[in-house]
N, C-alpha and C positions, 0 to 999 in steps of 0.2 A: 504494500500500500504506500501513496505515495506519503516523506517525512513530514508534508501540515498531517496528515491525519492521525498519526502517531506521539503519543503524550508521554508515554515512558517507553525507553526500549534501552535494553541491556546485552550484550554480547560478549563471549564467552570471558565474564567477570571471574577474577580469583582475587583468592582472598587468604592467608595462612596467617594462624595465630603462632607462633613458637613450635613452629615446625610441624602444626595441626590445620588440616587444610579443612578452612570453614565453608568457602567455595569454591567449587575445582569446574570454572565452564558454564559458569550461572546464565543463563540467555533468557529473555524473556521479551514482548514487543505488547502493549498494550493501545488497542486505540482510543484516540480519545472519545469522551461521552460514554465510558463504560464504567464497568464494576468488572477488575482482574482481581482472582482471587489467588492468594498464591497458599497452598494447603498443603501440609505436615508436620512430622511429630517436635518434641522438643529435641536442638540440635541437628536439623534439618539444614539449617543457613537462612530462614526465612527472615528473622530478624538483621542480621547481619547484610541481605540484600537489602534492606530497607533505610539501613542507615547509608549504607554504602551511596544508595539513590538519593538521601537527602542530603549529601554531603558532610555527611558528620563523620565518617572515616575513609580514611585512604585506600585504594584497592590495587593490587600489584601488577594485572595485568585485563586486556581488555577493553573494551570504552561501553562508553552508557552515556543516555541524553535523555535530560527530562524538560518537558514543554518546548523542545525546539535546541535547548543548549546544552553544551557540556558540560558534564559533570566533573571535571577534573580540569579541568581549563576555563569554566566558566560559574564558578560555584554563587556566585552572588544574583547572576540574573538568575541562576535555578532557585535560588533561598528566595526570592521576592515572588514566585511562584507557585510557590508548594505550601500546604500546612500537613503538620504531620499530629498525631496520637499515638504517644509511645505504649509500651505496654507497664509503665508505672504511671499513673498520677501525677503530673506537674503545677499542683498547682499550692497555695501558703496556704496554709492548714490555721495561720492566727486571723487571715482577713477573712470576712464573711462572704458566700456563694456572689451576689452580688458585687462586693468589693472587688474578686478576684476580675470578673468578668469588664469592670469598669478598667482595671486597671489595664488590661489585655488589651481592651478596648484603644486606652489612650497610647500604650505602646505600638499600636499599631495607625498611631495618629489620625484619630477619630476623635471630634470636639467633645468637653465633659457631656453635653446635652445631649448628642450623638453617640458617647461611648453608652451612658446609662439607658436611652432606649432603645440601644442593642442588645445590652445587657438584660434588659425585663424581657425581649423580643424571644433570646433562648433560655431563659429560665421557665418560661412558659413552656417552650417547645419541648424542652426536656422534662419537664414536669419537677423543677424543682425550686418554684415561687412560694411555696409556702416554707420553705428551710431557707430563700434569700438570706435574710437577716444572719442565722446565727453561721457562728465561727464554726468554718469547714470542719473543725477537729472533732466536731460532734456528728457527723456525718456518717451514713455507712460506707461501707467500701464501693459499694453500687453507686452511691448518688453522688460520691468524687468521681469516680469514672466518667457519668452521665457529664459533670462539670468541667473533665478534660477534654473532653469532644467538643463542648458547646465552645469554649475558650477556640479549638481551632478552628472554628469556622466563625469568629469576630467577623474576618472578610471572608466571604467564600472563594477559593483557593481555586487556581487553575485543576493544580493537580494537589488529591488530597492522599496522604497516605495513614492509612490506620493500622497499626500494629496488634493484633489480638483486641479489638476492642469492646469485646463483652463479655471478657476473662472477668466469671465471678458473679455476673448480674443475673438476673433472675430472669424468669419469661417475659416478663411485662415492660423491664427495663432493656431490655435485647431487642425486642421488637420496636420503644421507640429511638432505639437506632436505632434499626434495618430501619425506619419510614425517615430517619432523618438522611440521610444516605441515599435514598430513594429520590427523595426532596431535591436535594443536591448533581445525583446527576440528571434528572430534568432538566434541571436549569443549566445544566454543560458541564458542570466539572467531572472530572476524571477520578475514580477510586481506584487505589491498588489495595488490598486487605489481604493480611496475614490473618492467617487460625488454624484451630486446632477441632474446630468444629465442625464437620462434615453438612449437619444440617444447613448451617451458616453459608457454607459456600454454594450449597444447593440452592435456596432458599433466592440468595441475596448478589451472588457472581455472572454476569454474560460468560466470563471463559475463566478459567482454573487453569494452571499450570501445579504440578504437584512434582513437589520436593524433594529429594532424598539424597542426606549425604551431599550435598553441596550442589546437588544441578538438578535440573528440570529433568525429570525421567516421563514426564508426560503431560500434553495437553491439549487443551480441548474444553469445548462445552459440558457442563454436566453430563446431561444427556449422553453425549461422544464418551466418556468416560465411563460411562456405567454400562454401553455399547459393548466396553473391550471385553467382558465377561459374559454376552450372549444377552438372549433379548429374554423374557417374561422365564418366571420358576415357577414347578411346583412344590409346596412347602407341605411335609406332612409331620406330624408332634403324635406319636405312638403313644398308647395307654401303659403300657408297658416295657420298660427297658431293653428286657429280654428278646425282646420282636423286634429290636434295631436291624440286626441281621437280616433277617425274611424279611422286613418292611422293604430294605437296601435293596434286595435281588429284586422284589417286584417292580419298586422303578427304575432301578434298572434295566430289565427289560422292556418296560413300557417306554420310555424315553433316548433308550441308546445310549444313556451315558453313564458313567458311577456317580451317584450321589454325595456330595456332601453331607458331613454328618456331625452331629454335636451331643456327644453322649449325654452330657449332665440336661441338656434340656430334651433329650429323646426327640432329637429334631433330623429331618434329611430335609435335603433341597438340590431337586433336579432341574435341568433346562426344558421349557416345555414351548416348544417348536408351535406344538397345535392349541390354542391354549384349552379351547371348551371341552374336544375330545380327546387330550391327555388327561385332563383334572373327573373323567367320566370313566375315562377305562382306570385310573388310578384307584378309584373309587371302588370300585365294581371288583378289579382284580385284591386289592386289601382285604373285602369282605369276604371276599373267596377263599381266601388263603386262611380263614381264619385271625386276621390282624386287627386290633382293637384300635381304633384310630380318636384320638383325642382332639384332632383337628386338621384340616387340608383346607391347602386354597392355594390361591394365585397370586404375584405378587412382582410387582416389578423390581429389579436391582437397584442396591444403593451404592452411593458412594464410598459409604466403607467397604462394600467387596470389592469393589473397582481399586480403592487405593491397596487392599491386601492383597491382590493378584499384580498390579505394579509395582510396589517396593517387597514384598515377601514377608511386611507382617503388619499390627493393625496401626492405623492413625491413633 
């Protein structure tokens, strides 16, 4: 695509800590107007690409350009572009939700009038106008979070980068980020997001790029990803342990393939090519057999199959 349409793109980035190679060939090309998800485990390199893209450390080999400029030759017109969310809290725990937000506000040279109805504008959006007032230090750990987000996006940023940003938060607080991020690239800005949360990147990513060990081992649309393991399963949860075996040879015959199998939950899960008349004859051949079945059905792949059949174990 051509480089206007391109808001972050990285090529084969390395990066060694003391002779520990954090990223070994990092690549990634995001276009603009999207949500890139970049998903895996801890020690993946997914934070380390992230700093590396916002200039916060050096990288040894490779290039990367974020909104147009480079990153290692150009590090200031990228800083004036980009807001990030680390994955700690940055904000003073003695000034109140409010305070902090004014002050971010004027740092980012926004008039007192201007900074503070910015500041009520995401306290609101984040839902955290009624704890305004008191001093962050009484805060939970969810509604600092909520408070780190809303601080970077005082100006809404070319390119926004979030680091794990609902490490911790609850359903209700996760969701409004995903609707503020939502929000945001509407209106055109660019998301890269780091996690660890499979749903997260389903949920909330255009394309994922997935981790391991210092580079991209794969990527793709969710959808594309959950592809590489074959299209719809059938899922059957036997009454009895003991019938894992004979459960196992029945679908495997009916579907052609060995089963996956998960003892402690007396569970198998085959590829079902047909879906209505594998999940009929699955059915019909169990009851035949004598097999007590606790539960069958159909079900699409997730993302965590997808990442354990690409890196060799789970997210």
């Amino acid at each position: 695509m051509p480089a206007t349409d391109v808001a972050v793109e990285a090529d084969a980035i390395r990066k060694t800590y003391r002779g520990t190679s954090a990223l070994d060939g990092f690549d990634v090309c995001v276009p603009a107007g999207t949500v890139h998800g970049l998903l895996g485990p801890n020690g993946a390199g997914k934070t380390t690409a992230v700093r590396i893209l916002c200039t916060l450390l050096r990288f040894d080999g490779g290039r990367a350009r974020v909104a147009g400029f480079d990153v290692a030759r150009e590090p200031e017109q990228v800083r004036a572009r980009i807001g990030l969310t680390g994955q700690y809290a940055a904000v003073d725990e003695i000034l109140s939700g409010r305070q902090n937000l004014v002050l971010f506000g004027r740092l980012f040279q926004l008039g007192g009038r201007a900074a503070r109805r910015r500041a009520d504008e995401l306290l609101d959006q984040f839902g955290l106008t009624d704890a305004a007032g008191r001093s962050v230090k009484t805060w939970s750990g969810g509604m600092r979070r909520r408070l780190d987000l809303a601080a970077s996006l005082i100006r809404p940023p070319q390119v926004l980068f979030l680091d794990e940003p609902t490490t911790g938060l609850d359903p209700r607080s996760r969701n409004n980020v995903w609707d503020a991020v939502r929000a945001l690239v509407f209106d055109g800005t660019t998301v890269l997001l780091t996690t660890q949360y499979l749903d997260e990147a389903d949920r909330l990513a255009d394309h994922v790029s997935v981790v391991d060990a210092g580079r991209v081992v794969a990527s793709g649309t969710p959808d594309e990803l959950k592809s590489t393991i074959g299209g719809d399963r059938i899922e059957v949860v036997v009454r009895d342990g003991r019938q894992l075996d004979a459960a196992a040879t029945t679908l495997w015959r009916i579907c052609a393939a060995e089963p996956d199998r998960d003892d402690e939950l007396r569970r198998l899960s085959a590829p079902a090519h047909n879906r209505v008349a594998v999940l009929a004859e699955a059915a019909r051949a169990l009851a035949e057999a004598g097999i007590e079945v606790e539960d069958v059905g159909l079900r699409r792949p997730t993302l965590d199959e997808a990442f354990l059949q690409l890196t060799g174990h789970a997210a």
